[in-house]
C-alpha positions in Angstrom: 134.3 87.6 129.0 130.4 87.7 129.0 130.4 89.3 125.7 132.6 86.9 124.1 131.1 84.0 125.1 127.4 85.3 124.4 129.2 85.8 121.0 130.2 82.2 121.0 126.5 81.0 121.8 125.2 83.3 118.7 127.4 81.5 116.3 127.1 78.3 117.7 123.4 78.1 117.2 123.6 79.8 114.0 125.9 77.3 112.9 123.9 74.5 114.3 120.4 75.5 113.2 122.0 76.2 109.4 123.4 72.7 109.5 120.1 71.2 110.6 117.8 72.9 107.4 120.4 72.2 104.8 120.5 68.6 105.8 116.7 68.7 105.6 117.2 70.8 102.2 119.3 68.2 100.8 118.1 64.8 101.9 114.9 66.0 100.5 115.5 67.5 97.2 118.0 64.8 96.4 115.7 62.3 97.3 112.5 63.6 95.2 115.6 63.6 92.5 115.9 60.2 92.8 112.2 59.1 93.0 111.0 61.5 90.8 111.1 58.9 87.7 108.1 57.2 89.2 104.6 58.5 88.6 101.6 58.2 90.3 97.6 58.4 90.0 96.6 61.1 92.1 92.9 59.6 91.4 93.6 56.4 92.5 95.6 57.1 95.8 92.3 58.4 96.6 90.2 55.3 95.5 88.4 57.6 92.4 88.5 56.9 88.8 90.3 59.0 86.5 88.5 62.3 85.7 89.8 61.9 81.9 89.4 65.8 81.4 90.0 67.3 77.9 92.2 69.5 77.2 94.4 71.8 74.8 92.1 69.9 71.9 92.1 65.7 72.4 94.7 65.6 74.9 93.2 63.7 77.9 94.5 65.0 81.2 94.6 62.5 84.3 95.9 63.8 87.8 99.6 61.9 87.3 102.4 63.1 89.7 106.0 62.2 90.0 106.5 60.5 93.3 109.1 63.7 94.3 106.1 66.1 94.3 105.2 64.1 97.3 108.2 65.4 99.6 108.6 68.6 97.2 107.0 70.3 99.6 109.2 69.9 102.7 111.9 71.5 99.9 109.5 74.5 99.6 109.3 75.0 103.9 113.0 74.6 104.4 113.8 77.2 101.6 111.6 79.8 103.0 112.7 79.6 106.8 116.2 79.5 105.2 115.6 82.4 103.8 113.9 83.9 106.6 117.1 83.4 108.5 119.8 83.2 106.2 118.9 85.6 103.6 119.7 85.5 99.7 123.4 83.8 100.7 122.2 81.0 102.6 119.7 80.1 100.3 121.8 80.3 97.3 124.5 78.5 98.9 122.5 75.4 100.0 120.8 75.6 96.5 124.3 75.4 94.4 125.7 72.6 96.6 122.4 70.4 96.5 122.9 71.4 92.4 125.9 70.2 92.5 125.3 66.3 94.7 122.4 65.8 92.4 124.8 66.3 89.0 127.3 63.8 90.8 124.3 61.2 92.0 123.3 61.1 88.6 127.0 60.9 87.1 127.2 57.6 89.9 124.6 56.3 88.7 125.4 56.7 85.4 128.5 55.0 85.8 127.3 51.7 87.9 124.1 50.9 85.4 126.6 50.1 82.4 128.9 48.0 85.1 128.1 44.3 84.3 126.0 42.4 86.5 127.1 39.7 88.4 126.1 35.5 86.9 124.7 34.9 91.1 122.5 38.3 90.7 120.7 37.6 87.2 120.2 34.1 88.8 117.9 35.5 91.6 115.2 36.5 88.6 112.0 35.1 88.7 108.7 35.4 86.7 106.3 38.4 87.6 103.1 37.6 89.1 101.7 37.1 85.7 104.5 34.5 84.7 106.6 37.1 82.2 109.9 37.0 82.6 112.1 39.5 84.7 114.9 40.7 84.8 117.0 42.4 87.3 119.6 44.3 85.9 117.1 45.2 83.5 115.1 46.5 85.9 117.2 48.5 88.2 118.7 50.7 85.1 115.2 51.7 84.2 114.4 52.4 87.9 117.8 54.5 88.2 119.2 55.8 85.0 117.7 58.9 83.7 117.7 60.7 80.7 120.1 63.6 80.0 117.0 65.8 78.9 115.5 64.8 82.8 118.9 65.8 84.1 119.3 69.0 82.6 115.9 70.1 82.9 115.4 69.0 86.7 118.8 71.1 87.4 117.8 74.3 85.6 114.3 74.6 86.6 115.4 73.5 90.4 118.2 76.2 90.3 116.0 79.0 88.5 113.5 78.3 91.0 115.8 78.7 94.0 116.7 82.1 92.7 113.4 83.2 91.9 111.6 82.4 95.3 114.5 84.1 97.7 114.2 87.0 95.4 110.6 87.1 95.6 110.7 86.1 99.6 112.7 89.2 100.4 110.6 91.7 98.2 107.3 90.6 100.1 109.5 90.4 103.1 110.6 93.9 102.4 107.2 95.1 102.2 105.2 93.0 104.9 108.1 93.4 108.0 108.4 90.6 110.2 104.7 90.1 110.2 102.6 87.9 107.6 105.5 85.1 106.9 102.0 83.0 105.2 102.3 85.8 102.3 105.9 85.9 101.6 106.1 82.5 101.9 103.0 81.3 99.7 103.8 84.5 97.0 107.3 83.4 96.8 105.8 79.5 95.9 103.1 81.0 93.9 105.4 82.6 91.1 108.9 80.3 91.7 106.9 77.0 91.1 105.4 78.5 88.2 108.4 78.7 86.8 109.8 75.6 87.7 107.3 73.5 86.6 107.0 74.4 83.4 111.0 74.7 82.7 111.6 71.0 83.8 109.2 69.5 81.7 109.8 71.6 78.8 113.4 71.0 78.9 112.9 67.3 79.8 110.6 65.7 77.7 109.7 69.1 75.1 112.8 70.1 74.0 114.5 66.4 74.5 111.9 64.6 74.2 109.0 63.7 72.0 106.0 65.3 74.2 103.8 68.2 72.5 103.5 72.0 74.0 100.5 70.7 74.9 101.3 67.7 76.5 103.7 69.7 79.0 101.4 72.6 79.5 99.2 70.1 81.0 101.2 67.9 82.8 103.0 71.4 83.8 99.7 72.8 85.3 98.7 69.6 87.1 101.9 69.5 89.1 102.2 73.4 89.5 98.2 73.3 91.0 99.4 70.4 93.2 102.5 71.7 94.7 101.0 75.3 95.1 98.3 73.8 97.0 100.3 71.6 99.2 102.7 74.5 100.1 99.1 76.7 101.2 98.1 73.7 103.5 101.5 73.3 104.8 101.9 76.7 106.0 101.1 76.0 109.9 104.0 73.9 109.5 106.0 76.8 109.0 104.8 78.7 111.6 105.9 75.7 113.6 109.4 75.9 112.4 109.4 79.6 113.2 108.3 78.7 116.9 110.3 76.2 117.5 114.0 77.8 115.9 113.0 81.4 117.9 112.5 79.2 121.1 115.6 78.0 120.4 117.8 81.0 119.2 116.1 83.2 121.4 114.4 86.7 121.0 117.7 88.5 120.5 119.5 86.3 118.3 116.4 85.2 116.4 115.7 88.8 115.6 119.5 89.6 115.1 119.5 87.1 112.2 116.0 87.6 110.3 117.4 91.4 109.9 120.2 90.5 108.5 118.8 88.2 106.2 116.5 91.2 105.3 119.2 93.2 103.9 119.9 92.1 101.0 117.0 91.7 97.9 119.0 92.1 94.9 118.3 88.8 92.6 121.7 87.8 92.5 
């Protein structure tokens, strides 16, 4: 009877604590979806001028962020304790269902920006600030609707990324133990994000869109540098997560399930 219901407990809390980080996984990475069209001076934020840098000939080269590299980071923390605990499966299971909300968010939306707006609703426009004139509908399918290029790059690049940072996680994992989760972790962000930003853009606004190689190199570079850098100063976060989820599975369990994840390093 003990054993049964110790077995009950195990899979209970495994069940519980997978549910938790793919909510987390989700709400996030569907969210920097979603506010991802916006972008933002890093310069400013921080009250400085833009540095203007030259680069890859006359291109000029200003620290501009999409507003989803600002939670992209939670995405990177939550994928490598996932992995830690989960393995290969778990992560490529969250990965194709997030994959697969973001394709039907942006179908939604899609759908409701060509849905005519209501007399009432244009009636609430008013001028801007500077007296030009607004309007609502107008506004809310630039905010929401996004190109097909965006689509399909964010989707690729976010899947190929997924893949390439659980492979990568287990191989350091493979080599490092249980011991140094800061280089697994940070070497699995260091070569996925690479990748992934560079495919986005170039699929997005290169090979649909009008940008130069250039163009995305730099951009590319600016938000790999970024994201990289966040993930390294983020790290005690994840030894926070590791405390807290072993305090709650226990030494047993919480070893039970990191070896398991362990197993398996092929790349698919």
């Amino acid at each position: 009877m003990a054993t049964a219901i110790e077995q009950k407990t195990f899979q209970s809390k495994k069940t519980n604590l997978f549910i938790i980080l793919s909510g987390l996984f989700l709400t996030n990475a569907i969210l920097a979806e979603i506010i991802g069209v916006k972008i933002f001076s890093g310069e400013m934020t921080l009250g400085i001028e833009p540095v203007g840098w030259k680069i890859f000939g006359d291109y000029i080269l200003d620290f501009n962020l999409t507003a989803g590299a600002v939670i992209w980071p939670v995405v990177f923390i939550t994928t490598d304790i996932i992995n830690e605990y989960f393995g290969k499966k778990g992560v490529r299971k969250i990965s194709f269902i997030t994959a697969f909300f973001i394709a039907y968010i942006f179908l939604v939306i899609s759908v409701v920006t060509v849905l005519p707006p209501a007399a009432f609703w244009l009636e609430v426009n008013t001028p801007d600030a500077e007296g030009n004139p607004f309007n609502i509908n107008n506004a809310f399918n630039m905010i929401f609707r996004q190109g097909l290029g965006i689509i399909i790059g964010s989707l690729t690049a976010f899947l190929l990324g997924q893949l390439i940072d659980v492979y990568v996680f287990q191989k350091l994992r493979k080599i490092t133990g249980p011991k140094m989760i800061w280089l697994r972790a940070t070497g699995s962000t260091l070569v996925s994000q690479l990748i992934d930003s560079f495919v986005v853009l170039g699929i997005a606004f290169y090979i649909f869109g009008n940008w130069s190689w250039a163009q995305v190199a730099s951009v590319a570079i600016i938000n790999y540098v970024y994201k990289f850098s966040v993930a390294i100063l983020l790290t005690p976060l994840l030894y926070l997560g590791h405390y807290l989820i072993d305090k709650y599975l226990g030494k047993e369990v919480s070893e039970a399930l990191t070896q398991e994840a362990a197993s398996d390093t092929s790349f698919l």
